[in-house]
N, C-alpha and C positions, 0 to 999 in steps of 0.2 A: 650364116654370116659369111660363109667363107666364096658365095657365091656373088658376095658385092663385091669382093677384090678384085683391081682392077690393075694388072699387071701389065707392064711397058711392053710397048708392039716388038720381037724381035726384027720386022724388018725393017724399023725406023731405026736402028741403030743403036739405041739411047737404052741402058744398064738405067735397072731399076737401082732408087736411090738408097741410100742410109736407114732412112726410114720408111720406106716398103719391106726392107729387108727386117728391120726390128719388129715391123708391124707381124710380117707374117712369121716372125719365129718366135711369138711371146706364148707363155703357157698358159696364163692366165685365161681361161672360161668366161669370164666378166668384159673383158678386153675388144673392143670392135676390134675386128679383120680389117680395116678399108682402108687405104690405100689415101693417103694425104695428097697425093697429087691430083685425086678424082674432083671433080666440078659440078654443082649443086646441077639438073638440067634444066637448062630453060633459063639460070641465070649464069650467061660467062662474066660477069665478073663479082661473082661471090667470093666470098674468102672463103679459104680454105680449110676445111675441120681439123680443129683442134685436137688432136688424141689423147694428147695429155691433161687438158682440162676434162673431157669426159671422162678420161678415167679416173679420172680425183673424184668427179662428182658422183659417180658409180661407188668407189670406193669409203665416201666421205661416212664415216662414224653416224653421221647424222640418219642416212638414209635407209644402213642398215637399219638403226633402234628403232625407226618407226613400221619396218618392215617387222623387226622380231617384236612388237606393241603388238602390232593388229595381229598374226599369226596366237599370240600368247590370248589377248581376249578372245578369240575367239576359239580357241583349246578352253579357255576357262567355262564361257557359255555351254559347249556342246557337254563338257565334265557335269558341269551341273545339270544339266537335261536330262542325261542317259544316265547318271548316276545318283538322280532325286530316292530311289528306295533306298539308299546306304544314307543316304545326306540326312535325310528330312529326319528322322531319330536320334542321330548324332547329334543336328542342330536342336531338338527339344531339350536333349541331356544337356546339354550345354548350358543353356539358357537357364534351365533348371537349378544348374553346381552354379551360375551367379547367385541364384534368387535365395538360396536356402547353406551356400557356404559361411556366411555369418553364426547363421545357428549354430553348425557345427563346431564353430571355434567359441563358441559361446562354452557349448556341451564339453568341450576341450579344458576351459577353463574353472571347471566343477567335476575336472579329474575323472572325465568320460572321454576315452580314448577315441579317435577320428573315426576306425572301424565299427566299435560299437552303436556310436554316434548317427555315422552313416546308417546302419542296421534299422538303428530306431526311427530315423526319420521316415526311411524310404517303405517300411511298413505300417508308422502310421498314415502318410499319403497315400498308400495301395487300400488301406483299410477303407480312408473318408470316402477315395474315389468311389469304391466299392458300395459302399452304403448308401454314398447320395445315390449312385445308377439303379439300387435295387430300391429307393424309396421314391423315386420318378419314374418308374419304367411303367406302375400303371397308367399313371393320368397321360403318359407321353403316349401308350399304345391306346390308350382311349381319343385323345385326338386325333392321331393317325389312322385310324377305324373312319372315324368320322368326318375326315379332310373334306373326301368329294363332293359330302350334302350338303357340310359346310360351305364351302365355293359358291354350290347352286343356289345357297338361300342368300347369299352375304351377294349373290347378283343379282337375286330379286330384287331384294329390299334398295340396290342402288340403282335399279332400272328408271326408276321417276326421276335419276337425277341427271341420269347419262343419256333418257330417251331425248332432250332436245338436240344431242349432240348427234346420236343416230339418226335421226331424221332431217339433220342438217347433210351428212354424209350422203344417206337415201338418196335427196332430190339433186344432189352433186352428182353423180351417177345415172340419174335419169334425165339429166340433163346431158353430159357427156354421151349417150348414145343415143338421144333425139338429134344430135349432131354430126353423125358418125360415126362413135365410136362402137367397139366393138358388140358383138349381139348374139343371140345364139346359145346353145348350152354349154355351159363350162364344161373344157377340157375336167377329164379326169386325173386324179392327181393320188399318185403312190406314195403311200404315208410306209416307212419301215419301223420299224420297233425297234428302238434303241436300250439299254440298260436302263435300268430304276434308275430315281432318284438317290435313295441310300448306294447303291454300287458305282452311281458317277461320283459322292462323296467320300464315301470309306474303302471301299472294293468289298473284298468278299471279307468276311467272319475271320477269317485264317489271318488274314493278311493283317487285318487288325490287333490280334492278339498277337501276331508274333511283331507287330512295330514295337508296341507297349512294351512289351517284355525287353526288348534289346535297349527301350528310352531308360526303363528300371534298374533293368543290369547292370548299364553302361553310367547312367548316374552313380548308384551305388559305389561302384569301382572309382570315378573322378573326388563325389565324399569323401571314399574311404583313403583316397591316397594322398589330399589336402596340397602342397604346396607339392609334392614331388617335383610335377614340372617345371616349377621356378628354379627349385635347387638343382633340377640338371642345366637348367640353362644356364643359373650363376655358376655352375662349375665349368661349364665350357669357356662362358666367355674370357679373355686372355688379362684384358687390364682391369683395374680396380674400379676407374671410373665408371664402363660400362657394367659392370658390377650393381653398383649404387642406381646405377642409374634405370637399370630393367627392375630392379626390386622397388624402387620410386613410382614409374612407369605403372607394373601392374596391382600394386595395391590400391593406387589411385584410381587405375579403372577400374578393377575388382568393384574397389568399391563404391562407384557413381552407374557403373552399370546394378550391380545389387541395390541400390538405391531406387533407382529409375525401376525396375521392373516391380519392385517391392510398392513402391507409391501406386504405379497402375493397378497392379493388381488389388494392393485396395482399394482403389479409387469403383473400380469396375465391381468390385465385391459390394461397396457401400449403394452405388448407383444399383444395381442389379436387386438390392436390401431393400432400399423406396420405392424401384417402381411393383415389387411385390408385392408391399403395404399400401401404396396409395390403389392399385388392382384389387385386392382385398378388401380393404374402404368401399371402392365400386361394385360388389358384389361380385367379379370375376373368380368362376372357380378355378381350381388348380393355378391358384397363385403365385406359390412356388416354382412352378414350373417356369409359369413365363419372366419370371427374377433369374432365375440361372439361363434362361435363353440369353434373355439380354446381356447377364453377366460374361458370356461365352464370344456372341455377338459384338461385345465394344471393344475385341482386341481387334476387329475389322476394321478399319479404320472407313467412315463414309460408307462404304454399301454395307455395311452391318447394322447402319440406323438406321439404312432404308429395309434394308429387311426386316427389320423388327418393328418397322412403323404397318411393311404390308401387312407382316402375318398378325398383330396386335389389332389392325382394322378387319380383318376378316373375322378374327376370333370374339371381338367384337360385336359385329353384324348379326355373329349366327347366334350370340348369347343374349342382347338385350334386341327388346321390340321396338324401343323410340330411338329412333337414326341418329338422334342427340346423343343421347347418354352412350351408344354405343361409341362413336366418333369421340366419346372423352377417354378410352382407351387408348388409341395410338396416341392421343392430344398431351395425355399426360406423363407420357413416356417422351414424349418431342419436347414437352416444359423441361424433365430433369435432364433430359439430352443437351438441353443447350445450356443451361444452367452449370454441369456437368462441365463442356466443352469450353465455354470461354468467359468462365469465371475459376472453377475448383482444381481445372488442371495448370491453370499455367501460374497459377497461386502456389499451389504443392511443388512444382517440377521447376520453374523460376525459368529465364532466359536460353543459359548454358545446356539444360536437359532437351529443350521443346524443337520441332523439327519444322523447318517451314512447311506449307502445305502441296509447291511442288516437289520437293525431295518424297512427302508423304504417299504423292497420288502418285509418281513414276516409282516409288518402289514397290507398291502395292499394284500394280500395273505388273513388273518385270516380276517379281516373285509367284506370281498368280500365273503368269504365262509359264515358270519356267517351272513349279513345282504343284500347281492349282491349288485348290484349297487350304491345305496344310499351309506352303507356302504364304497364304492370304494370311494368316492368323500370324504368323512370326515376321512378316514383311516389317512394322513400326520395330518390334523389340531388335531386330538385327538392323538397321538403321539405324536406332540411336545407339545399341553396343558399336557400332562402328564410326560413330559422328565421336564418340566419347574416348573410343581408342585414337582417335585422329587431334583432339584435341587434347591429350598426354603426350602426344610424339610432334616435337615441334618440326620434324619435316611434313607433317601432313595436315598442321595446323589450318592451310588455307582451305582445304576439303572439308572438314570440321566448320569452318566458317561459313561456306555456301551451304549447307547444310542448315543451320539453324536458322533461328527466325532475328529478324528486324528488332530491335529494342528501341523506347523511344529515343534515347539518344540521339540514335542513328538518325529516326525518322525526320526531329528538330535539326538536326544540323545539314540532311537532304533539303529540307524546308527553306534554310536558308541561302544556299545556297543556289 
């Protein structure tokens, strides 16, 4: 900057002014150097820059916050990125001490201390999990044996239906190079070997069993300490009102989040119950299995029903002979899906819980990009803990708001309008 200033000629006679001289002795770093008697070039009779308006507007409160906004999001994003293996556990525990802190104070008030309380919970969960994993691990490694032949046969049996479509492709093709197009043997083409499938999901064994553990521990320890954190916060804060007011605050979301997460999960529990039984009715074996897939799958919001429609169509394919009966496998998983979807949930969960379906697809978008997998499965339940903290705290009331869904109300009085 210091090479715009433009300092009075000494053989013209003429001492630099008042303000050449303030200009060049300010300390200020933010401050233009330039020399107010200088002239725009190419226009002599522009006015002359203001230094004091630019330095207000440099200055101005406003333009800092938006500077220290975007600097802070995006310290937030890169936080969450680089620090998804500490995060992604923390947030299960979490999510967890909503869903099952009820109980606790249940066990509390049958004179079972929070500690012990905790103890018993987080051992019978480790037991079920336990049990269900060692009472599916056959039928689950028995398909997994079987995947590849399955594929092969679930594409025979759909070759009669797909052949008009490849032969429509075919003559596209051979018509593009009766015209010109390219001809000749394909270029050869370097395939690399990437990781499995279970290691782009889980990673290795290790990595697993010590997430789990730290989810357990770290539950355990939020159980077992019950309100601690509130009682430190009501001891900090200074007036009374804010007192009442955070103890207000979090029991309400406490408890609308343990609400919400409690309803899904049974909802997913019950949905996951039918389509085992109506798969069972069909003669599909390991029935079970494909009920807790699905039940695992509908915390996905959208590509969890298309995943469970593919793999229910394949499994499908390679189990029944008539293309019918087979295709009433994903078919009847699609009836309680929708049935499920936009009757039973927003019956249970009502207006205030349900999230519209763009908050739904860009969180499950950003969560998936920034933490993959894992992230895909806690994307809704951390959405609506956060649409439900926003709608307790009346400064974030309007965030809460764009967040949820349209009620008719609304829609009638758009209407008229």
């Amino acid at each position: 900057m210091a090479g715009l200033y433009m300092s009075a000629d000494p053989s013209s006679g003429v001492a630099p002014n008042t303000a050449d001289r303030a200009a060049r002795s300010t300390d200020s770093s933010l401050a233009p150097n330039v020399s107010v008697r200088a002239t725009t070039p190419g226009l002599p009779d522009a006015p002359p820059p203001d230094l004091g308006r630019t330095g207000e507007a440099i200055d101005r409160p406003r333009s800092r916050s938006i500077e220290a906004t975007l600097l802070t999001v995006l310290a937030v994003l890169y936080t969450l990125y680089f620090a998804r293996a500490f995060l992604i556990p923390i947030v299960f525990a979490m999510l967890l001490n909503f869903l099952l802190s009820p109980l606790i104070r249940r066990l509390a008030k049958l004179h079972v201390k929070p500690p012990l309380g905790a103890g018993l919970v987080v051992v019978l969960l480790l037991v079920g999990i336990g049990w269900g994993a060692y009472e599916l691990a056959t039928p689950a490694q028995r398909w997994a044996s079987i995947a590849p032949d399955a594929f092969a046969r679930a594409q025979g049996k759909l070759r009669g239906v797909i052949r008009p479509m490849q032969q429509v492709s075919k003559n596209m093709e051979q018509a593009a190079s009766a015209v010109g197009g390219p001809t000749g043997r394909a270029p050869d083409v370097v395939v690399q070997s990437g990781p499995s499938l279970t290691s782009r999901l889980f990673g290795t064994t290790q990595r697993v069993i010590a997430g789990l553990a730290e989810i357990f521990i770290l539950l355990y320890f939020l159980l077992a300490g019950g309100d601690l954190f509130l009682q430190k916060l009501i001891k900090v804060l200074p007036h009374v009102s804010d007192k009442v007011k955070a103890v207000d605050i979090a029991r309400a979301t406490e408890a609308t989040v343990s609400a919400y997460l409690t309803t899904t999960l049974l909802v997913n529990l019950v949905e996951g119950a039918m389509v085992a039984l109506v798969l069972w009715l069909l003669g599909m074996p390991s029935a079970v299995l494909w009920g807790v897939m699905v039940f695992f799958l509908e915390f996905v919001p959208y590509l969890g029903a298309v995943t469970a429609i593919v793999v229910l169509g394949v499994a499908g394919l390679t189990t029944f002979d008539q293309l019918g009966r087979a295709l009433l496998v994903p078919g009847s998983f699609l009836a309680i899906n929708m049935l499920q979807a936009n009757f039973v949930t927003p019956l249970l969960l009502g207006h205030r819980l349900t999230l519209n379906p763009v908050a739904i697809f860009t969180g499950l978008a950003f969560f998936y990009w920034i933490w993959g997998v894992p992230g895909a499965f806690v994307s809704v339940p951390l959405l609506a803990t956060f649409k439900i903290f926003c709608d307790n705290i009346e400064s974030l009331a309007a965030i809460g708001e764009f967040l949820g869904q349209r009620d008719e109300d609304e829609r009638r009085q758009s209407a008229r309008v």
